[in-house]
N, CA, C and O atoms as CSV, one atom per row, in Angstrom:
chain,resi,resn,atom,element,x,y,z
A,1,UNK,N,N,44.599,90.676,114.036
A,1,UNK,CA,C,44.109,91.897,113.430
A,1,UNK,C,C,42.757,92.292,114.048
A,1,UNK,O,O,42.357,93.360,114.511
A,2,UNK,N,N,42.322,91.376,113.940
A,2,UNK,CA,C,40.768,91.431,114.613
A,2,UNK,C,C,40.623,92.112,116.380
A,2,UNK,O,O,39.708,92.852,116.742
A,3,UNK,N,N,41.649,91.677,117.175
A,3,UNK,CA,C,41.305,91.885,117.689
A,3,UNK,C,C,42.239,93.630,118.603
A,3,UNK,O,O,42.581,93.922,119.749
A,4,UNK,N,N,42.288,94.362,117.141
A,4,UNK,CA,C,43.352,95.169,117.391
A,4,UNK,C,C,42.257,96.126,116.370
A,4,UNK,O,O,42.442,97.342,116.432
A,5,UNK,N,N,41.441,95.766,115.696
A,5,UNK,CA,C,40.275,96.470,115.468
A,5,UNK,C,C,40.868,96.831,113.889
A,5,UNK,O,O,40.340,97.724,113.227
A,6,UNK,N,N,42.161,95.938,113.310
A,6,UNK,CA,C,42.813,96.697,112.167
A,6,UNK,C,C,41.820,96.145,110.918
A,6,UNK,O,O,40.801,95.483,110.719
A,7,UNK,N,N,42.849,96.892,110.242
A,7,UNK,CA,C,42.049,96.851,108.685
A,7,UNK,C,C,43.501,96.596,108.195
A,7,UNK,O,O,44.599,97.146,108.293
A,8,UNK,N,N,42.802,95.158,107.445
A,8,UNK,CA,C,44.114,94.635,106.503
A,8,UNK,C,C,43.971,95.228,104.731
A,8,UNK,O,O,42.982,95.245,103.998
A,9,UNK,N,N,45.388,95.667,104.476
A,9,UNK,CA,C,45.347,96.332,103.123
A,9,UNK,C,C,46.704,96.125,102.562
A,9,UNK,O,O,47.742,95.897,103.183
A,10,UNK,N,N,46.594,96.196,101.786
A,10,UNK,CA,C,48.153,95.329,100.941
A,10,UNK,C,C,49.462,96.619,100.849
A,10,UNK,O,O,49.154,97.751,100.476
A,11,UNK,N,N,50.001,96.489,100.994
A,11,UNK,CA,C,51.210,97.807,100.508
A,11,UNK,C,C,52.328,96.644,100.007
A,11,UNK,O,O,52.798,95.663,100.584
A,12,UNK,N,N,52.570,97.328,98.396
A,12,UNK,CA,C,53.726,97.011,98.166
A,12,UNK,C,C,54.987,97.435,98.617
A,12,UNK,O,O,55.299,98.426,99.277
A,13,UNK,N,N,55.843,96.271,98.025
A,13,UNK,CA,C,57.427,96.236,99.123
A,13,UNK,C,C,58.071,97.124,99.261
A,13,UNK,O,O,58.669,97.438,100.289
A,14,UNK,N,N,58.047,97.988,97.672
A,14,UNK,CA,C,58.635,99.284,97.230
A,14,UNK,C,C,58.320,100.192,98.150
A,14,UNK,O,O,59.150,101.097,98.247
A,15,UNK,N,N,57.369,100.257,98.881
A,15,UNK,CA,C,56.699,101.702,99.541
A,15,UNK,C,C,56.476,101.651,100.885
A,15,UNK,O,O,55.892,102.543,101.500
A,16,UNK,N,N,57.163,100.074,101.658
A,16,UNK,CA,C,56.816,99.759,102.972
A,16,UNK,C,C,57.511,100.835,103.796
A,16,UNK,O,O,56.985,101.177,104.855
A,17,UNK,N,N,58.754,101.450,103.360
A,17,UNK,CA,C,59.327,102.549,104.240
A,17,UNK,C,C,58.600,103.927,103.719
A,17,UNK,O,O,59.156,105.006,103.923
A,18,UNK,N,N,57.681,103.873,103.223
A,18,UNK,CA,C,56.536,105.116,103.225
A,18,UNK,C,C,55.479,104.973,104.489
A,18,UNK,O,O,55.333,105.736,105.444
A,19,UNK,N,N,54.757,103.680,104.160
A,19,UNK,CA,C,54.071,103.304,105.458
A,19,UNK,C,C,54.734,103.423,106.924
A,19,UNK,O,O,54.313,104.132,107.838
A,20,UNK,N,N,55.959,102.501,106.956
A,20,UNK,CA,C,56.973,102.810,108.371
A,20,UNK,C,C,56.636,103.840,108.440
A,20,UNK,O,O,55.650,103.998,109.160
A,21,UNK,N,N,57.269,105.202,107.711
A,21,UNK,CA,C,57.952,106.512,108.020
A,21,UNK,C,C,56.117,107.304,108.458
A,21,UNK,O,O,56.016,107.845,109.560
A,22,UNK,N,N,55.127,107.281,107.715
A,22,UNK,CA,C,53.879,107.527,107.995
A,22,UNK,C,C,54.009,107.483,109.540
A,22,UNK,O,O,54.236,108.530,110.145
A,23,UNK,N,N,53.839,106.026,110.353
A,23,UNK,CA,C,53.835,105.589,111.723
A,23,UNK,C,C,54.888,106.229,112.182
A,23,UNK,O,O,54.631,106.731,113.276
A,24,UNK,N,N,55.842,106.408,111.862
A,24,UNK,CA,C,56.985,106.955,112.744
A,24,UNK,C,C,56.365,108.708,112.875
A,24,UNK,O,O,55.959,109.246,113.905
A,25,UNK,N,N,56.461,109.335,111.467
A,25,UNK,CA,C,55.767,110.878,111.757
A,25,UNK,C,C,54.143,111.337,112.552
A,25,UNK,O,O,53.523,112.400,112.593
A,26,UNK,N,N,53.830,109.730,113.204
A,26,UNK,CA,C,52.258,110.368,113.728
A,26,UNK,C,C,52.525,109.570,114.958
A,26,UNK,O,O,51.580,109.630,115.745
A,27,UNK,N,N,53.545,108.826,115.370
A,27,UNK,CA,C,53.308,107.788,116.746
A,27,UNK,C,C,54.182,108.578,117.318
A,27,UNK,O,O,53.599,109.548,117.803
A,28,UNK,N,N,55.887,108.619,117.567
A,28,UNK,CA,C,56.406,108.643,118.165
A,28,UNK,C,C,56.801,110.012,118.132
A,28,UNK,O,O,57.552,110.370,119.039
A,29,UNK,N,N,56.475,110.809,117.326
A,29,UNK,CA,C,56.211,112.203,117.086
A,29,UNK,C,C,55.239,112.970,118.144
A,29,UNK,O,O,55.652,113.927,118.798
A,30,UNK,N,N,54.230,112.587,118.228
A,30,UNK,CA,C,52.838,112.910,118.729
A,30,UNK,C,C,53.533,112.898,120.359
A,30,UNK,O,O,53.496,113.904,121.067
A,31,UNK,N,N,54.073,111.775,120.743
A,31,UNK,CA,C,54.573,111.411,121.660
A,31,UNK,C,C,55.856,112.576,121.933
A,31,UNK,O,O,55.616,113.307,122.893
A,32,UNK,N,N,56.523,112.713,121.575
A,32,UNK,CA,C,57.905,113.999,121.855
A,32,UNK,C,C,57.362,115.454,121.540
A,32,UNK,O,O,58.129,116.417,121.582
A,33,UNK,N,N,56.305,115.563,121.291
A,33,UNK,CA,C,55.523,117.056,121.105
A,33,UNK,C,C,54.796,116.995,122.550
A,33,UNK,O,O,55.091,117.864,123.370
A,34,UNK,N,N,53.939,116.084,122.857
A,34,UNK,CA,C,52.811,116.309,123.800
A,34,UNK,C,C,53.919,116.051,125.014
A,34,UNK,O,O,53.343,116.131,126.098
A,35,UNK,N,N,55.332,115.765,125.155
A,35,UNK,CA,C,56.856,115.502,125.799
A,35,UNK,C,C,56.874,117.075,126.157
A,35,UNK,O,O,56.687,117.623,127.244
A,36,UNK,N,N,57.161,117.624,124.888
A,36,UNK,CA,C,57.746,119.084,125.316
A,36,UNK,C,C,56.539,119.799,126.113
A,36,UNK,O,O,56.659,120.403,127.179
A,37,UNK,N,N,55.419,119.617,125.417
A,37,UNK,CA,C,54.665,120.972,125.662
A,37,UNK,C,C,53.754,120.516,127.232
A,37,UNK,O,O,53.075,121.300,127.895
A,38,UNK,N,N,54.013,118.915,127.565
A,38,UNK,CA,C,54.026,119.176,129.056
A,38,UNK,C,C,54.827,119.610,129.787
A,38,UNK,O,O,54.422,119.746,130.942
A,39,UNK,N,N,56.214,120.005,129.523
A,39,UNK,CA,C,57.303,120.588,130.230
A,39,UNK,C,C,56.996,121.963,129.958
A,39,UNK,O,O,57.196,122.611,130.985
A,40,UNK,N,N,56.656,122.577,129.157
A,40,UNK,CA,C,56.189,123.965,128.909
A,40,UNK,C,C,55.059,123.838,129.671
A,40,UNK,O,O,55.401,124.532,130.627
A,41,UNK,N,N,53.839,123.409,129.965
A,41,UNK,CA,C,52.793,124.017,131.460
A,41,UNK,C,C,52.985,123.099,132.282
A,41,UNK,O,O,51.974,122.534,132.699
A,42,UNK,N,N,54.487,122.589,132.850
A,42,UNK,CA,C,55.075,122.788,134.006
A,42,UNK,C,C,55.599,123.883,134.003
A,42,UNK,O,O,55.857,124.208,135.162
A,43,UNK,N,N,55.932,124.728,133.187
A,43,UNK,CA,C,56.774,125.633,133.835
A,43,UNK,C,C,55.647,126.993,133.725
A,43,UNK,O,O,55.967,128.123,134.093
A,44,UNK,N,N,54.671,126.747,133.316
A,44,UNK,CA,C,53.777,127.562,133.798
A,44,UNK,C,C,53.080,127.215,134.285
A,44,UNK,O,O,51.907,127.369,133.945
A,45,UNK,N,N,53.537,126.414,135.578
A,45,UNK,CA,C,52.826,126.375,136.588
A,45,UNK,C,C,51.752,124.817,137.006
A,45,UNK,O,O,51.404,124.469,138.134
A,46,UNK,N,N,51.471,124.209,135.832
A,46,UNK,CA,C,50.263,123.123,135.542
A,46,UNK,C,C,50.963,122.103,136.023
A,46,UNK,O,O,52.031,121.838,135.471
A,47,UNK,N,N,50.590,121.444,136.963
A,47,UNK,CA,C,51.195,120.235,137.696
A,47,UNK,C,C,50.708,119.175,136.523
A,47,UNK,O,O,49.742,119.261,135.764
A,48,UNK,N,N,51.752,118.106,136.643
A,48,UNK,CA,C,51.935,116.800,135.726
A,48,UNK,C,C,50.520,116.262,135.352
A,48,UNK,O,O,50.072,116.188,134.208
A,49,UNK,N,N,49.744,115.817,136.768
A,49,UNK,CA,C,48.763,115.218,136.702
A,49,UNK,C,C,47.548,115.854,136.112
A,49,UNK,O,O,46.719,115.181,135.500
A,50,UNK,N,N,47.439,117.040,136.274
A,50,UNK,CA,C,46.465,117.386,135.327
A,50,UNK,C,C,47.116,117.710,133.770
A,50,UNK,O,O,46.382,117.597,132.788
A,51,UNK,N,N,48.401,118.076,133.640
A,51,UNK,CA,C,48.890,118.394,131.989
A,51,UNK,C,C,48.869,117.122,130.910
A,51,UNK,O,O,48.849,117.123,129.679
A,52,UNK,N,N,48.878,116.365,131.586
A,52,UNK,CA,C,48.938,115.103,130.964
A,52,UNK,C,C,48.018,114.588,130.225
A,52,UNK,O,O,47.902,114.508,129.002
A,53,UNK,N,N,47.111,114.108,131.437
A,53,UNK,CA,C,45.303,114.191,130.791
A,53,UNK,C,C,44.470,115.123,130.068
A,53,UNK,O,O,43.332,115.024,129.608
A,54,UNK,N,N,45.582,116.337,130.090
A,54,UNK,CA,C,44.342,117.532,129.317
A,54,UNK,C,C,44.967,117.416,127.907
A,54,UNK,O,O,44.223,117.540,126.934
A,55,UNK,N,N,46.448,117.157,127.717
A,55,UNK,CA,C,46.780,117.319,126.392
A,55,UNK,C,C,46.293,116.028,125.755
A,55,UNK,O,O,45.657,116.088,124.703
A,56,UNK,N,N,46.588,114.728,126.404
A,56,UNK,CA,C,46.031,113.914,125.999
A,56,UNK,C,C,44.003,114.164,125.141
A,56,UNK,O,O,43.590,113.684,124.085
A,57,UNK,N,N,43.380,114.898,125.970
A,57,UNK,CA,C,42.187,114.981,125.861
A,57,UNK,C,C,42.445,115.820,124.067
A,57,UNK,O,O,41.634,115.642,123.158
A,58,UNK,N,N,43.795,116.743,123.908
A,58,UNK,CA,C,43.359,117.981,122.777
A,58,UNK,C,C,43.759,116.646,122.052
A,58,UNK,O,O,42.929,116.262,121.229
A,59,UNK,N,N,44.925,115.839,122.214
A,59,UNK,CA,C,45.346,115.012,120.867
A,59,UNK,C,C,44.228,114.183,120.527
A,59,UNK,O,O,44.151,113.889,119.334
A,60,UNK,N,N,43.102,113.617,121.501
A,60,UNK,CA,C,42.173,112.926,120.913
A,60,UNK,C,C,41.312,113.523,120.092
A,60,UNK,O,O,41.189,113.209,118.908
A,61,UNK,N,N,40.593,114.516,120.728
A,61,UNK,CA,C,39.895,115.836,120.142
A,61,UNK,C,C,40.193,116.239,118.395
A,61,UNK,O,O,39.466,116.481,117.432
A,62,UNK,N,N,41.427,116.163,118.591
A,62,UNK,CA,C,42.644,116.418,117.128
A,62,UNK,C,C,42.099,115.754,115.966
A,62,UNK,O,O,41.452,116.100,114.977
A,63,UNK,N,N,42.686,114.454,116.521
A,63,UNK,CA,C,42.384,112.407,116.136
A,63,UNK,C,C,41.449,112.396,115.092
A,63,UNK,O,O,41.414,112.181,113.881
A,64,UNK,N,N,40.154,112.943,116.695
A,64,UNK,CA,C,38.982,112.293,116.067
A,64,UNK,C,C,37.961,113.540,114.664
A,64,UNK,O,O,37.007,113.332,113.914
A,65,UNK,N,N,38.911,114.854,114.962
A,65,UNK,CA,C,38.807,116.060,113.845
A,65,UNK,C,C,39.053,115.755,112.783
A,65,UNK,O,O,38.236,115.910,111.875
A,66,UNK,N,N,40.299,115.213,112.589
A,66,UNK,CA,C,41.513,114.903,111.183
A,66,UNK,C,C,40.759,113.530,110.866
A,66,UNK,O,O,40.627,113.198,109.688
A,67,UNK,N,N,40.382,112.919,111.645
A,67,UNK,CA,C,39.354,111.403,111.194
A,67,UNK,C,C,37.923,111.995,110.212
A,67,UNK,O,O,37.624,111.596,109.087
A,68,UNK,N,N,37.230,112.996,110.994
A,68,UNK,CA,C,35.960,113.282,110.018
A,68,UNK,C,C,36.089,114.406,109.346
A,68,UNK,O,O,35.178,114.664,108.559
A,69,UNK,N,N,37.131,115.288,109.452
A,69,UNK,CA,C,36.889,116.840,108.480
A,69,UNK,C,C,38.090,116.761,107.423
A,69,UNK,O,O,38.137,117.392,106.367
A,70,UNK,N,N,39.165,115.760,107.966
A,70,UNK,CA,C,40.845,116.088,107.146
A,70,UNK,C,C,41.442,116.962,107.906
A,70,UNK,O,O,41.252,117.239,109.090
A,71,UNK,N,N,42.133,117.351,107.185
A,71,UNK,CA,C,43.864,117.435,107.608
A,71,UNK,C,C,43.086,119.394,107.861
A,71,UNK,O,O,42.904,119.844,108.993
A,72,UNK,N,N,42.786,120.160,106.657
A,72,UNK,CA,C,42.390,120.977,106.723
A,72,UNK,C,C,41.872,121.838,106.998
A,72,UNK,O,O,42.501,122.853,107.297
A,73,UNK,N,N,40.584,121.804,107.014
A,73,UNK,CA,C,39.202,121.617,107.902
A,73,UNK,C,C,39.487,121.628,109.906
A,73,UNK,O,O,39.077,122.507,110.663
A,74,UNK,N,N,40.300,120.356,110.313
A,74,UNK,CA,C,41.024,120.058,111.690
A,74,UNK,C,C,41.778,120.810,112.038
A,74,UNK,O,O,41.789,121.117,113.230
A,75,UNK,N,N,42.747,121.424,111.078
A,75,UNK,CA,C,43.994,122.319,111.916
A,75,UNK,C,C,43.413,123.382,112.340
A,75,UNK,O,O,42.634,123.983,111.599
A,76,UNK,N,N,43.701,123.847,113.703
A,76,UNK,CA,C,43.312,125.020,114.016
A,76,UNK,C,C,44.705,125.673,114.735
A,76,UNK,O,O,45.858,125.243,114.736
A,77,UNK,N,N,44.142,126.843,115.322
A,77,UNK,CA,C,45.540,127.662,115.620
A,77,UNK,C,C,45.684,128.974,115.131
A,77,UNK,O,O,44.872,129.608,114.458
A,78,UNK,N,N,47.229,129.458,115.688
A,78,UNK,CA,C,47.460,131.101,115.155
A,78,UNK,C,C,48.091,130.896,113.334
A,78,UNK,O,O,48.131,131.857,112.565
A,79,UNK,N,N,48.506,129.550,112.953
A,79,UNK,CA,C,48.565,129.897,111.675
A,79,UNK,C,C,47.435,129.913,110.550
A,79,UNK,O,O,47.525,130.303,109.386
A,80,UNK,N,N,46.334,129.371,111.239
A,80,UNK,CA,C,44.828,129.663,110.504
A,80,UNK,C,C,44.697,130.853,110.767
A,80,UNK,O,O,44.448,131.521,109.763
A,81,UNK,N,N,44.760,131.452,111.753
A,81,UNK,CA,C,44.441,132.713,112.181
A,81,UNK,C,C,45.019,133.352,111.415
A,81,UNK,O,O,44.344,134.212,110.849
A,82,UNK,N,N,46.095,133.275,111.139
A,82,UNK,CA,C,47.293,134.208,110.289
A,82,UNK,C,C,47.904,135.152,111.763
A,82,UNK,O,O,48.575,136.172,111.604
A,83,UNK,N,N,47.665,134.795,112.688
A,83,UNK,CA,C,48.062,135.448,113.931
A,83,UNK,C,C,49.636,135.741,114.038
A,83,UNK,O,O,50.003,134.627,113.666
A,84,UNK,N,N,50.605,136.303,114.232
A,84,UNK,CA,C,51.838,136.218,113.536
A,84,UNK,C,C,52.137,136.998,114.753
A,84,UNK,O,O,53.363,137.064,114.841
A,85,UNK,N,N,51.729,137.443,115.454
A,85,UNK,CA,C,51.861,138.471,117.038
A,85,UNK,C,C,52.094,136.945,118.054
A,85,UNK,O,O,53.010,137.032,118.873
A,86,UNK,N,N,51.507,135.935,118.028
A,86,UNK,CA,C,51.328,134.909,119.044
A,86,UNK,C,C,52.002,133.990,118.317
A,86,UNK,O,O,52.096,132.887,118.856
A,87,UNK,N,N,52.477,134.113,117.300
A,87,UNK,CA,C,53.624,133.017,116.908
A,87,UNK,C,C,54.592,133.478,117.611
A,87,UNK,O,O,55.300,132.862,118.407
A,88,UNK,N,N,54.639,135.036,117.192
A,88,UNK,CA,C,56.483,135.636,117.369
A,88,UNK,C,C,56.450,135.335,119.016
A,88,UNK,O,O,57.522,135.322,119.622
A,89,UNK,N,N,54.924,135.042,119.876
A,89,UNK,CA,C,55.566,135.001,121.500
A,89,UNK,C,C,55.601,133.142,121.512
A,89,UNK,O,O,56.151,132.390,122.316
A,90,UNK,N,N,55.026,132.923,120.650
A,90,UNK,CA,C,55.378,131.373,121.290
A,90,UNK,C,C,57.121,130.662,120.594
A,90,UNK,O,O,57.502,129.495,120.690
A,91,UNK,N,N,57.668,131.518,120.110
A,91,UNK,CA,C,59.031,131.557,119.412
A,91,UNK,C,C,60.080,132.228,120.628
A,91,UNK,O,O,61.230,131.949,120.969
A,92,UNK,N,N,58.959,133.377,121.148
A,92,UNK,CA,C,59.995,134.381,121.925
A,92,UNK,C,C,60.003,133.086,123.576
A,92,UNK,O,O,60.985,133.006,124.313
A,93,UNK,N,N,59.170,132.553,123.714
A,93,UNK,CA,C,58.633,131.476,124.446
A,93,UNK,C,C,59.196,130.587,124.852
A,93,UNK,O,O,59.421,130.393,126.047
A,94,UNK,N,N,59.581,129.769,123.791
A,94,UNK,CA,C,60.594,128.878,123.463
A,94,UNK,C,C,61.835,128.863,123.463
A,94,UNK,O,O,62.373,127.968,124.116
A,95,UNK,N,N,62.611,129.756,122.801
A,95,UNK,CA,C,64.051,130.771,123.357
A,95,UNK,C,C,64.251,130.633,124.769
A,95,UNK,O,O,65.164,129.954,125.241
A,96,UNK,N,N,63.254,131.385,125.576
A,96,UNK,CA,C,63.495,131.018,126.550
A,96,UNK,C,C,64.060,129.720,127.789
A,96,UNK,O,O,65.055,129.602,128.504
A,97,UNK,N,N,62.552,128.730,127.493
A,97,UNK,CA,C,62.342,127.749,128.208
A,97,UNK,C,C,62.545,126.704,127.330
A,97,UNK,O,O,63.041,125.716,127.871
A,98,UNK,N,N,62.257,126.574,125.797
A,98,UNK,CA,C,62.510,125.164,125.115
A,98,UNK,C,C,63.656,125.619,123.982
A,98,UNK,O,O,63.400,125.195,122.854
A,99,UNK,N,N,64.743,126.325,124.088
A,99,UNK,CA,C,65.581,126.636,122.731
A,99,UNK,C,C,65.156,125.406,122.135
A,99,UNK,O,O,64.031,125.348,121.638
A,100,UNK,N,N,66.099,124.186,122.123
A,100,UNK,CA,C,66.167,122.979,121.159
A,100,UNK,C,C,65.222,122.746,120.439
A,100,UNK,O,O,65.471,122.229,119.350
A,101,UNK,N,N,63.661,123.078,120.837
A,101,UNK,CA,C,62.247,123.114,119.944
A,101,UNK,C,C,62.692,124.010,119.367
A,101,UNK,O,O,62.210,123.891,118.240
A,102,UNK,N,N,63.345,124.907,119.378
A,102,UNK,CA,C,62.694,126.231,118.070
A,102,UNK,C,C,62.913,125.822,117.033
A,102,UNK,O,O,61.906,126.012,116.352
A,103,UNK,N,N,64.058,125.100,116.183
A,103,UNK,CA,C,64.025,124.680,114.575
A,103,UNK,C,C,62.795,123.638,114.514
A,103,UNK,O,O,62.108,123.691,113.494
A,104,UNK,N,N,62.417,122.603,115.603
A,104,UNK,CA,C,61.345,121.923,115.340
A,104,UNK,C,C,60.208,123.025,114.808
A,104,UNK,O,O,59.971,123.001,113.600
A,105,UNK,N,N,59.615,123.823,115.493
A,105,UNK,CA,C,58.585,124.512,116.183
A,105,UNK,C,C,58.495,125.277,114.801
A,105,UNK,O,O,57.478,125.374,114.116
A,106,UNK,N,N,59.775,125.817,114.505
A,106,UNK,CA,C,59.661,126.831,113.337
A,106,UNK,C,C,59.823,126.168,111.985
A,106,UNK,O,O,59.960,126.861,110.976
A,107,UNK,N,N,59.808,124.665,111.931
A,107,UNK,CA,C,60.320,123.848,110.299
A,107,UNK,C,C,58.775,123.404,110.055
A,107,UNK,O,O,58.287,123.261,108.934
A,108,UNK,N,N,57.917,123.160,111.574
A,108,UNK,CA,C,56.338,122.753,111.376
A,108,UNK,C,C,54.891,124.045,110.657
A,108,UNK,O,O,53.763,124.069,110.166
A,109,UNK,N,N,55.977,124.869,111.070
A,109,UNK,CA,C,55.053,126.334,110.829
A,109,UNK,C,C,54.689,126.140,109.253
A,109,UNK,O,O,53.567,126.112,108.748
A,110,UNK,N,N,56.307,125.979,108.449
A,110,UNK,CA,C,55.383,125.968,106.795
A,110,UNK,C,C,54.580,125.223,106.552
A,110,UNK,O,O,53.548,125.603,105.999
A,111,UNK,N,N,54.806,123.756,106.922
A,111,UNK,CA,C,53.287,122.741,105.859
A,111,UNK,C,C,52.486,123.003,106.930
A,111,UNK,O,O,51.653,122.110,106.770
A,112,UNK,N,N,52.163,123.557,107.851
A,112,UNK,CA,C,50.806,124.339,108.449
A,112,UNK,C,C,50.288,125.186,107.905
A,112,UNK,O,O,49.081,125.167,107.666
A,113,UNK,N,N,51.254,126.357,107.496
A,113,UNK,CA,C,50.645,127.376,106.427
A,113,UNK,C,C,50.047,126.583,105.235
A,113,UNK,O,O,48.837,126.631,105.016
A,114,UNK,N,N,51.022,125.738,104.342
A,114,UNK,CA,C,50.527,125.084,103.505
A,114,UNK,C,C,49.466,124.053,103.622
A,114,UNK,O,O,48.874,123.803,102.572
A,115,UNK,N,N,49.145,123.475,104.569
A,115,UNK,CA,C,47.808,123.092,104.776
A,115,UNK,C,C,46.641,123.463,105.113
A,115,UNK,O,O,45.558,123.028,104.722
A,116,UNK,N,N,46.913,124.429,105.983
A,116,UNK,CA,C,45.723,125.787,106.064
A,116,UNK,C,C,45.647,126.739,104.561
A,116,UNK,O,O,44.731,127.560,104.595
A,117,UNK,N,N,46.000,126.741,104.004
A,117,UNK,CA,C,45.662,126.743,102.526
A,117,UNK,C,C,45.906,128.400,102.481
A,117,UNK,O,O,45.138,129.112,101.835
A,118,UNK,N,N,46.977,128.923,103.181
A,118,UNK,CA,C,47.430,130.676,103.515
A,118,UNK,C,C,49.064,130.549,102.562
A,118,UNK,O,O,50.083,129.918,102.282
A,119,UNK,N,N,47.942,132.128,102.367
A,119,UNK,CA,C,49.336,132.470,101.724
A,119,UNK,C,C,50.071,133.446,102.460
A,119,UNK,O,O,49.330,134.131,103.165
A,120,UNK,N,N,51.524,133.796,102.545
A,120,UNK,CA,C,52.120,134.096,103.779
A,120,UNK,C,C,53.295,134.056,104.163
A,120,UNK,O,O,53.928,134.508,105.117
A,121,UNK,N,N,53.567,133.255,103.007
A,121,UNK,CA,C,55.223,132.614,103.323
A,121,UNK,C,C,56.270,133.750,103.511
A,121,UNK,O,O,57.304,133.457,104.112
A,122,UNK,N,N,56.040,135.468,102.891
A,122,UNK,CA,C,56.955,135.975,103.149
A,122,UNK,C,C,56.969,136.544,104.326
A,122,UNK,O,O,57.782,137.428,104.594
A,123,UNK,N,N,55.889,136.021,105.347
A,123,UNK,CA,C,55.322,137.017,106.163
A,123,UNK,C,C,56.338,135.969,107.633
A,123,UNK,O,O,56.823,136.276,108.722
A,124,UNK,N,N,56.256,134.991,107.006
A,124,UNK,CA,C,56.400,133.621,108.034
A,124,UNK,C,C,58.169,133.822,107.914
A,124,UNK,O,O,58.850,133.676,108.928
A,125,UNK,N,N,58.562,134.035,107.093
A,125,UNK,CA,C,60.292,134.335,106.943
A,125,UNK,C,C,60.730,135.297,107.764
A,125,UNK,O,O,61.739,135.184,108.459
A,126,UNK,N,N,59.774,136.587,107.712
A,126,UNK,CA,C,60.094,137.577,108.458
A,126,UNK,C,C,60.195,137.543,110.310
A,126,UNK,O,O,61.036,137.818,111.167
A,127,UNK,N,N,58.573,136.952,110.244
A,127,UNK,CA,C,58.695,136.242,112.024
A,127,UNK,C,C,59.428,135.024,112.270
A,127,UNK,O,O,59.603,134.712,113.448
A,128,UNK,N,N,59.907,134.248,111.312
A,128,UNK,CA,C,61.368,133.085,111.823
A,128,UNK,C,C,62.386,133.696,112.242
A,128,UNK,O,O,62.975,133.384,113.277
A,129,UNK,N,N,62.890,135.156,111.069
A,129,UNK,CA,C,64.182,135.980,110.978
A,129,UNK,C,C,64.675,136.424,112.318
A,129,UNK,O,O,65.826,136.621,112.708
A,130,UNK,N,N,63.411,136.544,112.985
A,130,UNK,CA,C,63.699,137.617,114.621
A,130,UNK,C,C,64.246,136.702,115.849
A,130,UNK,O,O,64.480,137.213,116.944
């Protein structure tokens, strides 16, 4: 533990597939997002070697946000914005070059709204609908 820098804390047995599923929605997740969206600036153009290291750089950036402000406070983006013009192109975007993301892309949009603390939801139905 020590030398993995952890912090030991008890979880009961009942709730160990809460903890799992936690690690599964922030490890291997994090990992098949920062997957796609280097194949998205390859195809605009951003060679591997620099896309790699730069997204890497936003997920730390992210990390170390959601570590001192929360979940809240950290998210940034067009759904803080309420930007709904640059959703509908990063949807129209995706269609294109990533179809198979779009139910991902568009199932993450609500608990974003709902964590950015916007109200909106009928607004967010309307730009999924198109």
């Amino acid at each position: 533990m020590k030398l993995l820098r952890g912090v030991a804390f008890p979880v009961r047995a009942s709730r160990k597939d809460l903890y799992h599923l936690a690690a599964f929605l922030t490890c291997p997740t994090v990992v098949t997002l920062m997957e796609c969206a280097a194949r998205l600036l390859k195809e605009a153009g951003v060679p591997g070697r620099i896309a790699r290291p730069m997204l890497a750089q936003f997920v730390a950036e992210t990390a170390k946000n959601f570590a001192a402000l929360g979940g809240q406070q950290a998210l940034t983006g067009p759904v803080v914005r309420r930007d709904w013009v640059t959703i509908r192109k990063h949807l129209a975007a995706l269609r294109r070059f990533s179809p198979d993301f779009v139910p991902a892309y568009s199932a993450l949009l609500r608990p974003m709204l709902e964590l950015a603390g916007q109200a909106g939801r009928g607004k967010l139905r309307k730009v999924l609908a198109r």
